[in-house]
N, CA, C and O atoms as a GROMACS GRO file, in nm:
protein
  472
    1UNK      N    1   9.927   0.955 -33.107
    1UNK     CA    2   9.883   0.879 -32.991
    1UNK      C    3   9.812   0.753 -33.038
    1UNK      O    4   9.744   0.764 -33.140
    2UNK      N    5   9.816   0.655 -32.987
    2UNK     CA    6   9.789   0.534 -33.027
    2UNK      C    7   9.714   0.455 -32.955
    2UNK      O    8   9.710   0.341 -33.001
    3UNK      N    9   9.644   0.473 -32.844
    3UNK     CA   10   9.514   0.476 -32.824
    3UNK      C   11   9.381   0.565 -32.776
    3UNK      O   12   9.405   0.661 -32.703
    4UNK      N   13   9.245   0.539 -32.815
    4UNK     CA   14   9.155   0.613 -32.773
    4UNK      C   15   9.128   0.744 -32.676
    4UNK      O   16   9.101   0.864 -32.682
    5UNK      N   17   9.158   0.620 -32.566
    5UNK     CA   18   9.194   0.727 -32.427
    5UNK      C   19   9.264   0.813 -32.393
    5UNK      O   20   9.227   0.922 -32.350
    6UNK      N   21   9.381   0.775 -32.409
    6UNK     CA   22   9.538   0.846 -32.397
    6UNK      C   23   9.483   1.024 -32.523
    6UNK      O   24   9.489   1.142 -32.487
    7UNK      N   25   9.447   0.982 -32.630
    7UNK     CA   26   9.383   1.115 -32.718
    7UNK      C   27   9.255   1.148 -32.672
    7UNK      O   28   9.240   1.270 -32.689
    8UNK      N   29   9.176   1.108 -32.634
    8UNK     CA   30   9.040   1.195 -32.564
    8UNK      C   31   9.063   1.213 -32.460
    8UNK      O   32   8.964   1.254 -32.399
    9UNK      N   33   9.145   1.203 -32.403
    9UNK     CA   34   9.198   1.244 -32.229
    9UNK      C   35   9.302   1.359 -32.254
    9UNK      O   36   9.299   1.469 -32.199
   10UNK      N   37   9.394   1.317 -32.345
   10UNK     CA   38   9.469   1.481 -32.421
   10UNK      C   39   9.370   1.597 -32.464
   10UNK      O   40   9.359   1.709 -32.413
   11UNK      N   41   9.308   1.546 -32.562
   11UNK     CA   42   9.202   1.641 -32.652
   11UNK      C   43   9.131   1.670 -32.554
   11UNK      O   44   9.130   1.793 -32.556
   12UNK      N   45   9.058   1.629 -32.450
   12UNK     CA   46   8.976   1.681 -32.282
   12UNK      C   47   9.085   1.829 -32.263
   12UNK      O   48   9.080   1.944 -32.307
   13UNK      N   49   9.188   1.746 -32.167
   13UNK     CA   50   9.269   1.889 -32.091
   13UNK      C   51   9.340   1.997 -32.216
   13UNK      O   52   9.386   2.101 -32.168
   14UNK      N   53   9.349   1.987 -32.329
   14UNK     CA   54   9.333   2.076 -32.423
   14UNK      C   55   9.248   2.176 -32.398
   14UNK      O   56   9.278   2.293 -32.372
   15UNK      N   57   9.129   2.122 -32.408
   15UNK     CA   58   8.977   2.160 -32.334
   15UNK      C   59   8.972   2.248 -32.201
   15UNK      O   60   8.896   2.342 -32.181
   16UNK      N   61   9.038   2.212 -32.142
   16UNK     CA   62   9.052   2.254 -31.991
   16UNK      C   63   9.062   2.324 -32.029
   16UNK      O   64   8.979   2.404 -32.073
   17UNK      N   65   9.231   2.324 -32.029
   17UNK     CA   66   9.308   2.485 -32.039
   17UNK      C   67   9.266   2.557 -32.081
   17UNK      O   68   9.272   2.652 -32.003
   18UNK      N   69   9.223   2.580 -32.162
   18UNK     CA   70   9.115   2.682 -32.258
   18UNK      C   71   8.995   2.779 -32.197
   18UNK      O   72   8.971   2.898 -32.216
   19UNK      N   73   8.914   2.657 -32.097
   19UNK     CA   74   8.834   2.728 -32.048
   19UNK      C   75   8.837   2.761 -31.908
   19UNK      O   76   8.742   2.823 -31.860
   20UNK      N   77   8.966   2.717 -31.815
   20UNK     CA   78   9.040   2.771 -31.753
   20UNK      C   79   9.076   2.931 -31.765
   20UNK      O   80   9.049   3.023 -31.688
   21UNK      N   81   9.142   2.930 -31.880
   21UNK     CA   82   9.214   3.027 -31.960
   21UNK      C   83   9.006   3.171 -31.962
   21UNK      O   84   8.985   3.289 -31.937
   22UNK      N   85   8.944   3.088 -31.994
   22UNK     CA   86   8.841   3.162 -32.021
   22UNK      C   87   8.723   3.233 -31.918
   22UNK      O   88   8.658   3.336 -31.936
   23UNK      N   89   8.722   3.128 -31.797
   23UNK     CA   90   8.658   3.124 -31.701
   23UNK      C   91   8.772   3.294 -31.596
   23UNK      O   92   8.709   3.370 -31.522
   24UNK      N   93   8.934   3.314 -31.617
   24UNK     CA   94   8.964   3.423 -31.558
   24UNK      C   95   8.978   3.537 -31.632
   24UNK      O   96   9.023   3.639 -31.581
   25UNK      N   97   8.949   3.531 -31.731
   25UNK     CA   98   8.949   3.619 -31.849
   25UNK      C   99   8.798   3.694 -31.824
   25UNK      O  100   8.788   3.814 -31.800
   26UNK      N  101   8.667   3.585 -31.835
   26UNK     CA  102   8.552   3.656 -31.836
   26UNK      C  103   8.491   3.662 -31.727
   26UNK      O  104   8.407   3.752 -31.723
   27UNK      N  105   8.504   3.584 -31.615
   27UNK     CA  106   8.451   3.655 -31.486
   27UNK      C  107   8.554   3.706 -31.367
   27UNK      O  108   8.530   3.787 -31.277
   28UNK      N  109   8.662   3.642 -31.393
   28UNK     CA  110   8.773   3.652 -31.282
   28UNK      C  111   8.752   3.544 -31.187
   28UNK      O  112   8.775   3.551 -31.066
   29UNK      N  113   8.706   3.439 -31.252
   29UNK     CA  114   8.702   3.300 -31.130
   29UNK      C  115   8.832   3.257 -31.115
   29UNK      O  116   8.866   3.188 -31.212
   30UNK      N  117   8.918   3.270 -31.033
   30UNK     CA  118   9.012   3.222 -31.036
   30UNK      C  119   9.003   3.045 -30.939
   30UNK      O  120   9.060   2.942 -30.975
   31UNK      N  121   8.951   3.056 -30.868
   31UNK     CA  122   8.943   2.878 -30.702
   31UNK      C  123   8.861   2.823 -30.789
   31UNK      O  124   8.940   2.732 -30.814
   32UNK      N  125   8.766   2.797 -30.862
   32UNK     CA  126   8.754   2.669 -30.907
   32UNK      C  127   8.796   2.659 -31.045
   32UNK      O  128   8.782   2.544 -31.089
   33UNK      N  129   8.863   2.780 -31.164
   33UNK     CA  130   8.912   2.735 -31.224
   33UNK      C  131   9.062   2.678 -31.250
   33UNK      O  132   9.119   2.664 -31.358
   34UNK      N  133   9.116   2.646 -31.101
   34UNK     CA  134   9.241   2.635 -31.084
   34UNK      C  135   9.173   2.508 -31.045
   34UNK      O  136   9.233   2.408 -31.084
   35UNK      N  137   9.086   2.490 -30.991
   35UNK     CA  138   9.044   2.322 -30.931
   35UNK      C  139   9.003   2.233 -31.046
   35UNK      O  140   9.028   2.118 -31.080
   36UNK      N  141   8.924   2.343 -31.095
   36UNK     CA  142   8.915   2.250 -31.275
   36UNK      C  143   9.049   2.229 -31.349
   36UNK      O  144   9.059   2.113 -31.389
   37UNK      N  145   9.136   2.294 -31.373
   37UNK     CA  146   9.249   2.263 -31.399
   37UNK      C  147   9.307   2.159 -31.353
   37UNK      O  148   9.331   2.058 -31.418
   38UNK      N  149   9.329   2.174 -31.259
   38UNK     CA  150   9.383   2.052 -31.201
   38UNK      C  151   9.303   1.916 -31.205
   38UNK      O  152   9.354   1.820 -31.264
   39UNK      N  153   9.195   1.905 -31.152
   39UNK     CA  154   9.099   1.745 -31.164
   39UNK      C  155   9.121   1.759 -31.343
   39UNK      O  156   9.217   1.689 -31.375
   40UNK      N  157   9.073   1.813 -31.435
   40UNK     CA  158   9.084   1.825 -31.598
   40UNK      C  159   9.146   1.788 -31.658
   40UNK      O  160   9.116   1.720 -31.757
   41UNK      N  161   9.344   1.840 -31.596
   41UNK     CA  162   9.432   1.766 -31.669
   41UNK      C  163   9.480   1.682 -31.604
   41UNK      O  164   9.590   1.658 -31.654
   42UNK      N  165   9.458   1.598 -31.488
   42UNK     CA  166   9.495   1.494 -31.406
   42UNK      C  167   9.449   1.393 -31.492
   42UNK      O  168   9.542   1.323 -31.533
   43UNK      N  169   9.315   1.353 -31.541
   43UNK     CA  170   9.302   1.279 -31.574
   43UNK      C  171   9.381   1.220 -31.703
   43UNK      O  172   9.393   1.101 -31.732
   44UNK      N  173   9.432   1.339 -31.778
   44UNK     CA  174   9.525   1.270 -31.925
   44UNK      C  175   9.683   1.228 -31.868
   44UNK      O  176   9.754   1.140 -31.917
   45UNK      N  177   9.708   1.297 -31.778
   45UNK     CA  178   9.826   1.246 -31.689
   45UNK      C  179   9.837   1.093 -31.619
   45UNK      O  180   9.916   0.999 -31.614
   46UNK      N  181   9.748   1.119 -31.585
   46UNK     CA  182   9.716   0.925 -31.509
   46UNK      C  183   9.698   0.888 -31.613
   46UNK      O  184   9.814   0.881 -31.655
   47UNK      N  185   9.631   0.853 -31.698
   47UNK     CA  186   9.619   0.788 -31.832
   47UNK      C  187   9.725   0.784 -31.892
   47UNK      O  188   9.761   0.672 -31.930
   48UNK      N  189   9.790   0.870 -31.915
   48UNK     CA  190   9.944   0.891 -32.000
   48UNK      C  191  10.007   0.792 -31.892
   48UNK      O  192  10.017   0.672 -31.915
   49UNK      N  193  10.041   0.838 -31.797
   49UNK     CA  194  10.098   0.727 -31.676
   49UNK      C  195  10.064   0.601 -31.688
   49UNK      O  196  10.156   0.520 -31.675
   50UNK      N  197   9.933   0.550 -31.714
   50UNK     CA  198   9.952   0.442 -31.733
   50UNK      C  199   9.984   0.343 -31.784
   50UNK      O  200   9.982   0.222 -31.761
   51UNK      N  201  10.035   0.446 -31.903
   51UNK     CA  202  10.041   0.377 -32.051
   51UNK      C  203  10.236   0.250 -32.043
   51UNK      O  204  10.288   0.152 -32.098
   52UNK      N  205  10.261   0.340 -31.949
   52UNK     CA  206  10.380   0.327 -31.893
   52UNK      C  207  10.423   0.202 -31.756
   52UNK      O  208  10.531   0.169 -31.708
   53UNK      N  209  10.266   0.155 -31.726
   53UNK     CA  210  10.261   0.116 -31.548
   53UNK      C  211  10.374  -0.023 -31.592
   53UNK      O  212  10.407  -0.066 -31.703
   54UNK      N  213  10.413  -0.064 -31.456
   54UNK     CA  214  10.478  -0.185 -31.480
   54UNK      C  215  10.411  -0.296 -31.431
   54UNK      O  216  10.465  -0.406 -31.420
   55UNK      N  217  10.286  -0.272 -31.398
   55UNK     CA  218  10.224  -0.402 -31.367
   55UNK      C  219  10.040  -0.370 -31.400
   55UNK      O  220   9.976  -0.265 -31.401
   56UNK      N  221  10.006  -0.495 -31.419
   56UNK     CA  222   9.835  -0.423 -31.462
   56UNK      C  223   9.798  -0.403 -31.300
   56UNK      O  224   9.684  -0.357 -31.308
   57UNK      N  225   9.826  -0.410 -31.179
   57UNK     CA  226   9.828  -0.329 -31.049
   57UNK      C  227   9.830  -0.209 -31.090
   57UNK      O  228   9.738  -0.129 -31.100
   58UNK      N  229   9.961  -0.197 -31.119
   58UNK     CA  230   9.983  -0.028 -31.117
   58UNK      C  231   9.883   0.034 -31.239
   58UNK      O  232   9.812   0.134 -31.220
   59UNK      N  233   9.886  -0.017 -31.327
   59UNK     CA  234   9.764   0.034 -31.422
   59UNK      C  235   9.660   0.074 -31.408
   59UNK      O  236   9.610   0.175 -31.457
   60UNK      N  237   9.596  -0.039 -31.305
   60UNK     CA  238   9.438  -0.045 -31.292
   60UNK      C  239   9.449   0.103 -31.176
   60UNK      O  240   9.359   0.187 -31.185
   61UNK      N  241   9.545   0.121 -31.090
   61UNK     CA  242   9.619   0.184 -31.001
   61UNK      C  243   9.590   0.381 -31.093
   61UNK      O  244   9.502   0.456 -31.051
   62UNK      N  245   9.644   0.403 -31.162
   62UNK     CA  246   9.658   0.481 -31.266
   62UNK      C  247   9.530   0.512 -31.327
   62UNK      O  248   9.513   0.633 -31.306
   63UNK      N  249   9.429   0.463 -31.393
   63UNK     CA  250   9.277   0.421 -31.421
   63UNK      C  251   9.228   0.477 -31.318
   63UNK      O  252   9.189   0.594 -31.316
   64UNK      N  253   9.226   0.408 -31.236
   64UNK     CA  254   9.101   0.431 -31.112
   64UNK      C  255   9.168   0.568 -31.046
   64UNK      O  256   9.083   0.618 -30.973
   65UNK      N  257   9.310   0.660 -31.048
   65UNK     CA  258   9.276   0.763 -31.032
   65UNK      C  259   9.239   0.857 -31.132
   65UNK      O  260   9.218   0.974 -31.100
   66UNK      N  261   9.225   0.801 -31.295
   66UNK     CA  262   9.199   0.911 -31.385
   66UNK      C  263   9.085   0.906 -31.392
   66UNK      O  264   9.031   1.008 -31.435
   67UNK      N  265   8.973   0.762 -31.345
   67UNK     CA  266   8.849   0.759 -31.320
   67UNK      C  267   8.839   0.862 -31.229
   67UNK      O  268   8.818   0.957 -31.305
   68UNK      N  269   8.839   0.920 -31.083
   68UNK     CA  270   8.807   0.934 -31.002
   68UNK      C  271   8.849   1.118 -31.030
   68UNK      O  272   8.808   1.187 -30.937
   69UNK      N  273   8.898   1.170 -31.106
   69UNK     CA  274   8.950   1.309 -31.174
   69UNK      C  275   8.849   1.352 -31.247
   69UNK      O  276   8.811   1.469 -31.253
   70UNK      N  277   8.790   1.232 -31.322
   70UNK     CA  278   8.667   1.297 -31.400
   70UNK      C  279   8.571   1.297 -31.290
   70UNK      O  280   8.537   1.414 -31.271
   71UNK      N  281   8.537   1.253 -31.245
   71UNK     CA  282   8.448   1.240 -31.144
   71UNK      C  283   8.436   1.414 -31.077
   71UNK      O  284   8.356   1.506 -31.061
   72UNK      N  285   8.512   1.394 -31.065
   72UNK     CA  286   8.552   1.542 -30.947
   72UNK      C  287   8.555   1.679 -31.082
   72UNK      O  288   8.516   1.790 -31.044
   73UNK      N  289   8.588   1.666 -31.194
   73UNK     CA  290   8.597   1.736 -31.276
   73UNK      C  291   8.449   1.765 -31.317
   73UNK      O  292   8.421   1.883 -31.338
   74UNK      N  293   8.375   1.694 -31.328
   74UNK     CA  294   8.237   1.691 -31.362
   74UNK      C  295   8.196   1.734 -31.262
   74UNK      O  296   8.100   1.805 -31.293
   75UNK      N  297   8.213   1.734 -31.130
   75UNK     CA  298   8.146   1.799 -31.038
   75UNK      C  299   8.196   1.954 -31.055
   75UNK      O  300   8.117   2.021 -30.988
   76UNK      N  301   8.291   2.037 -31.113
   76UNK     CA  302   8.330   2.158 -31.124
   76UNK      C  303   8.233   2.187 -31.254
   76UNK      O  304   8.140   2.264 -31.229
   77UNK      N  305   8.236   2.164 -31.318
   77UNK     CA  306   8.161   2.175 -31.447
   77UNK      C  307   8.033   2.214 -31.421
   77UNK      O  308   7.982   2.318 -31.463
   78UNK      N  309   7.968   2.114 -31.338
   78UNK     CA  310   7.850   2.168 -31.290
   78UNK      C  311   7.789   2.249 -31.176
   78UNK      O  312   7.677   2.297 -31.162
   79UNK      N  313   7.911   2.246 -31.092
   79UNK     CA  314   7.900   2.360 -31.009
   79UNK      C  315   7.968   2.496 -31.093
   79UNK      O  316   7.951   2.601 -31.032
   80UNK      N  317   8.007   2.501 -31.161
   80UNK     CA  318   7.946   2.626 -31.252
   80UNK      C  319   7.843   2.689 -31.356
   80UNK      O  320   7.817   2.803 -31.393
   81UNK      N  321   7.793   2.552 -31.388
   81UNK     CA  322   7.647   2.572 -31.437
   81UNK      C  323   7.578   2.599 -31.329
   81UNK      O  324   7.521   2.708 -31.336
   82UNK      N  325   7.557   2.529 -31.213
   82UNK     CA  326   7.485   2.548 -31.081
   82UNK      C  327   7.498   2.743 -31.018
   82UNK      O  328   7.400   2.804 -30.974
   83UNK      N  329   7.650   2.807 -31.031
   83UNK     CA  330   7.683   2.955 -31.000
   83UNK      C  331   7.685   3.040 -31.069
   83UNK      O  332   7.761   3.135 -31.053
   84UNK      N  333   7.587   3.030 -31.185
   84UNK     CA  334   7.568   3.114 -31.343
   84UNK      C  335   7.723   3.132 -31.331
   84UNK      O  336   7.736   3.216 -31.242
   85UNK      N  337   7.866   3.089 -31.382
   85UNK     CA  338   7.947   3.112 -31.421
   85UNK      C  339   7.990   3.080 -31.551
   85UNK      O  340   8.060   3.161 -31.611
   86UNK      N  341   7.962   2.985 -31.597
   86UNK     CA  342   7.924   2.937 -31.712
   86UNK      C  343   7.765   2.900 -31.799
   86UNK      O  344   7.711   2.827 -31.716
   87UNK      N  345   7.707   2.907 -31.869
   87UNK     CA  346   7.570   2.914 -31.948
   87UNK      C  347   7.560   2.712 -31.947
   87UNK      O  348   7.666   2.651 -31.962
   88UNK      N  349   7.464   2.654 -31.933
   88UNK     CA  350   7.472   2.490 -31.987
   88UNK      C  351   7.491   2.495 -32.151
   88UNK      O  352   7.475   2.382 -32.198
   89UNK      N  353   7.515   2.577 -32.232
   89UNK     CA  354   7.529   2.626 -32.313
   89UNK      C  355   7.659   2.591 -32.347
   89UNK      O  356   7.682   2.499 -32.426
   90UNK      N  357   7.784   2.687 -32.271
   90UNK     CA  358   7.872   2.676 -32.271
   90UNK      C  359   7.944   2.591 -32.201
   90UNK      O  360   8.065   2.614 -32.195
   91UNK      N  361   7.893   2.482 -32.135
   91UNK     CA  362   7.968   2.337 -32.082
   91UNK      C  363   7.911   2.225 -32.155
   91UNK      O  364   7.985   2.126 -32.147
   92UNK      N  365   7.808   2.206 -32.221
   92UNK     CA  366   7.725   2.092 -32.295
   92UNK      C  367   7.832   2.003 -32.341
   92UNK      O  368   7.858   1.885 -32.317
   93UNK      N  369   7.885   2.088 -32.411
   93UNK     CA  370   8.019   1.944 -32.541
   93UNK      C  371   8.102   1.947 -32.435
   93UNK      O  372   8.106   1.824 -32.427
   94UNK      N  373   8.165   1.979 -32.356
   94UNK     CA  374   8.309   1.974 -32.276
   94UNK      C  375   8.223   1.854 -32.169
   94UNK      O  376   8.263   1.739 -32.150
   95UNK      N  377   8.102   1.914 -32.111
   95UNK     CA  378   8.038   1.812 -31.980
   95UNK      C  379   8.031   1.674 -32.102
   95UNK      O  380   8.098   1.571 -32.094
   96UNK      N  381   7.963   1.698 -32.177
   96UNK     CA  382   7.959   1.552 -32.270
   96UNK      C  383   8.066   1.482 -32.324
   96UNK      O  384   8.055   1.362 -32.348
   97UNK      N  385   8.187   1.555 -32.351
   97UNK     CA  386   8.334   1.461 -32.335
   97UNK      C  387   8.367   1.412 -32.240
   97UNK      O  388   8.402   1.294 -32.248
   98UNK      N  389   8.372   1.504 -32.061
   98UNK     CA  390   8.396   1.421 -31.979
   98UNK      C  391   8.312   1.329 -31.921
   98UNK      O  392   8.350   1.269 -31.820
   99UNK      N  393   8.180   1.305 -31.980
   99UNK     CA  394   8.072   1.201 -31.945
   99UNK      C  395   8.163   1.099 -32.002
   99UNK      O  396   8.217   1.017 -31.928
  100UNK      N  397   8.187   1.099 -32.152
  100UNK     CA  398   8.192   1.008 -32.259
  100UNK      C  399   8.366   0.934 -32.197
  100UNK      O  400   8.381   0.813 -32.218
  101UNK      N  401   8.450   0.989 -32.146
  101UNK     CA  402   8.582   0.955 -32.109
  101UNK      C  403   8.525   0.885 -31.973
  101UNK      O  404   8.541   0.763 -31.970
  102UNK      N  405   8.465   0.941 -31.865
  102UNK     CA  406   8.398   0.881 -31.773
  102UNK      C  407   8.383   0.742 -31.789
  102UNK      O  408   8.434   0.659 -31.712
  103UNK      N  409   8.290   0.706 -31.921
  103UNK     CA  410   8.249   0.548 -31.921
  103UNK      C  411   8.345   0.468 -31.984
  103UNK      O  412   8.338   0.346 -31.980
  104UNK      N  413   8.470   0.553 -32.065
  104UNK     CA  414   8.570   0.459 -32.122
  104UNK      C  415   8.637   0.439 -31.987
  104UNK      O  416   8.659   0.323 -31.954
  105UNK      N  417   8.664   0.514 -31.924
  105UNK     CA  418   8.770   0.460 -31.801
  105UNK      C  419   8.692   0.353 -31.755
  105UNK      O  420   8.738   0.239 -31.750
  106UNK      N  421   8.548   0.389 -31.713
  106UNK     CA  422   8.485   0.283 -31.615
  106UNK      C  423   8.543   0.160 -31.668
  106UNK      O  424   8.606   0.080 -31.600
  107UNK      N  425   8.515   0.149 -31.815
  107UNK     CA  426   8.483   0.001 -31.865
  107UNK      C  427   8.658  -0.016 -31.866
  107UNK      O  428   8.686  -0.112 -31.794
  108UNK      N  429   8.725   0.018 -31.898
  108UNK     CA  430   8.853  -0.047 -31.881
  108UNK      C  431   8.887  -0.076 -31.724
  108UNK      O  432   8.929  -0.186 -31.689
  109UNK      N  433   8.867   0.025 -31.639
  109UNK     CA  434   8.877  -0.029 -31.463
  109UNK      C  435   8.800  -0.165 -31.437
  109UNK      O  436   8.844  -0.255 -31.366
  110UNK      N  437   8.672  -0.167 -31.510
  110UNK     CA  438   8.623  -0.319 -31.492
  110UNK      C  439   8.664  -0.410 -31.555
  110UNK      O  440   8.657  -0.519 -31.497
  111UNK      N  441   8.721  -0.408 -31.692
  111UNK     CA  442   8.804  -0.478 -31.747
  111UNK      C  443   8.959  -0.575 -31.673
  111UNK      O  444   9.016  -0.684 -31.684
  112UNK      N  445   8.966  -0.456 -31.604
  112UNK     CA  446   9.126  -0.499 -31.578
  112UNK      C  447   9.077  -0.542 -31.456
  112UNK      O  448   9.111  -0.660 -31.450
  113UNK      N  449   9.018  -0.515 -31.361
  113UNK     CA  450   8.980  -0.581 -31.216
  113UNK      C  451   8.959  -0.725 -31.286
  113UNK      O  452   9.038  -0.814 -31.257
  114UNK      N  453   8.866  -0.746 -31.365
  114UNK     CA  454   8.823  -0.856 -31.457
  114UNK      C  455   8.946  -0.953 -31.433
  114UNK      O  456   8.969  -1.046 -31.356
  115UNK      N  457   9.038  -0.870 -31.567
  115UNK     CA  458   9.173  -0.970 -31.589
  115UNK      C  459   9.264  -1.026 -31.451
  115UNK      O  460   9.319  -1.136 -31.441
  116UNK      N  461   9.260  -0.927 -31.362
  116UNK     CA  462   9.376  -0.919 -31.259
  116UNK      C  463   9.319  -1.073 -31.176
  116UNK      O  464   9.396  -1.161 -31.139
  117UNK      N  465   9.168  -1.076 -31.161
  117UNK     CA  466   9.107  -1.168 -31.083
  117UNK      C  467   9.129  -1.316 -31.135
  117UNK      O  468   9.134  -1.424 -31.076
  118UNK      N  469   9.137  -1.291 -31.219
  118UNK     CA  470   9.131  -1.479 -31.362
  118UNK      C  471   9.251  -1.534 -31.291
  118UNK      O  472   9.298  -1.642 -31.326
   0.00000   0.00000   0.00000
């Protein structure tokens, strides 16, 4: 993979799945780890998608929904720290990747609004 995002947005829903995979294994959560799944690996999908867009529209288009996945993904994360389903323990590095992907999207969505405007 050949840029940043596109691999910490892979290496993220890697992540997911896993604790997807872990979250019905050790408590039997099945509704929000199917919601984490989904917002989790949406975001490397739109990103992957964008890599592809045919216009920096459709890009910024692509971005601002893989922005808006973490967003919502981080809110599952911590509404399972919030339902003792997970320990802050056991979300710390995963919540701190999707913080850290969080501010790369931001800054490229402001980037490209940036460019699109010039």
């Amino acid at each position: 993979m050949a840029n940043t995002i596109e691999q910490k947005s892979f290496e993220f829903a890697v992540k997911i799945v896993r604790l997807k995979d872990y979250l019905i294994e050790s408590s039997k959560e099945y509704d929000i780890a199917r919601q984490l799944l989904r917002s989790g690996t949406s975001i490397g999908a739109n990103v992957a998608e964008a890599q592809q867009a045919q216009s920096q529209a459709d890009f910024l288009t692509k971005m601002n929904i893989a922005l808006k996945e973490t967003t919502e993904t981080k809110f599952w994360l911590r509404l399972l720290i919030a339902t003792n389903k997970l320990s802050k323990e056991e979300t710390e590095t995963i919540l701190k990747d999707c913080i850290e992907i969080e501010k790369m999207l931001y800054a490229i969505v402001k980037t490209t609004k940036n460019n699109i405007s010039k």
